[in-house]
N, C-alpha and C positions, 0 to 999 in steps of 0.2 A: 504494500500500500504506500503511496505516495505521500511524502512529509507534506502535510498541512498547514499552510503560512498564516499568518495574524497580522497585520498591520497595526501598529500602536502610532495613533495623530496625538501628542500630550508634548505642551513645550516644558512640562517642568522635567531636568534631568536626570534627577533623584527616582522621582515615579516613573520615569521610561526606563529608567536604567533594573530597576527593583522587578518589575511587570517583564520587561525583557529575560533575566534572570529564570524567572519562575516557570515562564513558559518555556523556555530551552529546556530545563529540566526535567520537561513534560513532554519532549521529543517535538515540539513543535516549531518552524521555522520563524523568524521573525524580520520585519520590515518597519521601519520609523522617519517617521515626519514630525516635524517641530509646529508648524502652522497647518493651516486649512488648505489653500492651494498648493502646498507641496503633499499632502495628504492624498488629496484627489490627484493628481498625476500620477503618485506609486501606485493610486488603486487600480490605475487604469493602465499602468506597465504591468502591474506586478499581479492583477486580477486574485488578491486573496481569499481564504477560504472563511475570513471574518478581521471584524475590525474592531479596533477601542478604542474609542472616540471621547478625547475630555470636553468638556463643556467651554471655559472659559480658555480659550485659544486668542494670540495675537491677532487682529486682525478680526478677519472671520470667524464668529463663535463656532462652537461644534453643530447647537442648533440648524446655523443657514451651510454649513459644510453638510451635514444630514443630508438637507435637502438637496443640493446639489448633487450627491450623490445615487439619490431616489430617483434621482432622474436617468440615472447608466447604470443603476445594477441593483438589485435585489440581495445583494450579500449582505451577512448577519453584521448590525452595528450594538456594540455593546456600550453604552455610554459612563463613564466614568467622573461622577464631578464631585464635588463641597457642598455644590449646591443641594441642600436635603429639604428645600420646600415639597411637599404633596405637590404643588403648580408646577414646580421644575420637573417632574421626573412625568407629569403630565405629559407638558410641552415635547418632552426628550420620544413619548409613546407615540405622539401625533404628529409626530413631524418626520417619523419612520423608522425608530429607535425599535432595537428588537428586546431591549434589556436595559433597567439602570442601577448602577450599583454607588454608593456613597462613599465618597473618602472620610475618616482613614477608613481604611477596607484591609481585612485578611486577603494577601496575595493566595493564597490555598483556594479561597472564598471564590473568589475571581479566576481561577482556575479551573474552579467544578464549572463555573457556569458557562464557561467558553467550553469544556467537553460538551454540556448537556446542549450548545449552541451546536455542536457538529459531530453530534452524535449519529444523528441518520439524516442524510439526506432528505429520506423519503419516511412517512411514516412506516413501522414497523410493527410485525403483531398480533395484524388479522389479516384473513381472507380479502377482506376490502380492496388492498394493495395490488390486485392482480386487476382492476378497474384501470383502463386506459382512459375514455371519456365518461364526463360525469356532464349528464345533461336532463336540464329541467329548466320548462318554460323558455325565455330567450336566454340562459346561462348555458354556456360551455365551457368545462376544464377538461384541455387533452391534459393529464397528469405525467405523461413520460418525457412532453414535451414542454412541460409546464407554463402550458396558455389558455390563458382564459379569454374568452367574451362576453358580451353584453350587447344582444340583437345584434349583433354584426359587428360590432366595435371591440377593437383589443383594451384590455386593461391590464395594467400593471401591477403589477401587487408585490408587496418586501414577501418574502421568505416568511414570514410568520402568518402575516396574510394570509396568504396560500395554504399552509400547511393546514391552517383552522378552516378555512372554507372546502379544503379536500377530506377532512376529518369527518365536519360538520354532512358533506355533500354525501359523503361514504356511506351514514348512516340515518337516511332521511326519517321524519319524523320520532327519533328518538332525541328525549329531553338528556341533556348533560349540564351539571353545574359548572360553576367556576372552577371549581375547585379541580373535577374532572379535566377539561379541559387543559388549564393550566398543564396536571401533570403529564397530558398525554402531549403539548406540542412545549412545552421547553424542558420535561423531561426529570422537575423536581417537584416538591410539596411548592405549595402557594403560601403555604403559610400565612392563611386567610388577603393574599393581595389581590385582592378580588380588580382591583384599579385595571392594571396591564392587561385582563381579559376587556374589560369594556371598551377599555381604549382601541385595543385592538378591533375590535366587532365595529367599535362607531366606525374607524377610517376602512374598516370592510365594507361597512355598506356605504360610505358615502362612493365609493368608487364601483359597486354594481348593481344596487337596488337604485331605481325609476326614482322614488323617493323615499328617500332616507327617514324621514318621518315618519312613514309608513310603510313600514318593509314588506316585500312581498318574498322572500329567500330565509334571511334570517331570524326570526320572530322569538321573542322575548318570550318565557314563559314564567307567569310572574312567582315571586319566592324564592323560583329553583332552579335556571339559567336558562340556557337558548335551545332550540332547535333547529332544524331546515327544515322549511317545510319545501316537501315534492308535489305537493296537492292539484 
């Protein structure tokens, strides 16, 4: 199997050097940028298997680096900041963050959740997995080739996206919690963070349901979490 690269964007030298460290220890390859645009070039030379991305960067926050990179690649961004507002690590989920973790942090810490980041590609599991297209209504995900539509139009979705709308599409009308989900698409307990599911589900349907207000794909079931409905 092929050594899997991490990209670490963090100007402070101390935390790139510490996080570099940790992850070589863990057989994983590493790549480093101090700012935002030299971030986004390595990503786009160097096409890594994930990234950790600090918030407060010269320049370019990590925030508007996010997005710019939402825009060339659905690879996993793991965000790293200080910033330990509930808003901050919002903002980091909506703006196409797959994960946010607080400084100071257990490098160990941050280590499990970059495995649990590139653990499987693909969901793993069940029978489900042997689904090429998943189609219902005007939604299509070919899963091997990982594209989705919406009536004719391509959509783009992060890696975590995807992996919850192929989850959720897998198994249509069955209810799954938070709690559920969390552990089956990043791979650990949630540990009641119920946030990062929702976050995720709203920028899911703002990008495939007609209207996101009223969803016609992912439907709320109240109490106890989501479903997809095939109906």
């Amino acid at each position: 199997m092929a050594e899997q690269t991490i990209l670490i964007i963090e100007d402070d030298p101390e935390i790139r050097n510490i996080i570099q460290l940790y992850l070589q220890k863990n057989q994983y390859g590493v790549e480093l940028a101090e700012h935002g645009d030299e971030g986004i070039a390595k990503m786009l030379a160097v096409q890594p298997d994930l990234i950790i991305l600090d918030v407060l960067l010269p320049g370019m926050n990590g925030f508007e680096v996010c997005k710019e990179i939402r825009k060339l690649s659905s690879v996993p961004i793991l965000f790293v900041s200080c910033m330990m507002e509930e808003h901050d690590k919002i903002v980091g989920l909506s703006v196409g963050g797959d994960d946010y973790i607080t400084k100071p942090f257990s490098p160990n810490e941050l280590v499990a959740r970059v495995k649990a980041h590139l653990r499987r590609p693909y969901l793993s599991g069940n029978s489900s997995n042997r689904l090429e297209i998943i189609q219902y209504k005007g939604l299509i995900m070919d899963v091997l080739k990982r594209h989705v539509s919406v009536d004719g139009i391509t959509v783009n979705l992060a890696k975590k996206e995807f992996e919850l709308l192929k989850y959720l599409g897998s198994h249509p009308g069955k209810i799954f919690t938070h709690e559920e989900l969390f552990r089956e698409i990043w791979g650990q307990e949630s540990y009641n963070d119920t946030r990062t599911i929702i976050v995720h589900i709203s920028n899911l349907r703002k990008k495939i349901e007609p209207d996101p207000t009223n969803p016609q794909y992912i439907i709320n079931v109240h109490g106890v979490g989501y479903k997809f409905d095939a109906s």
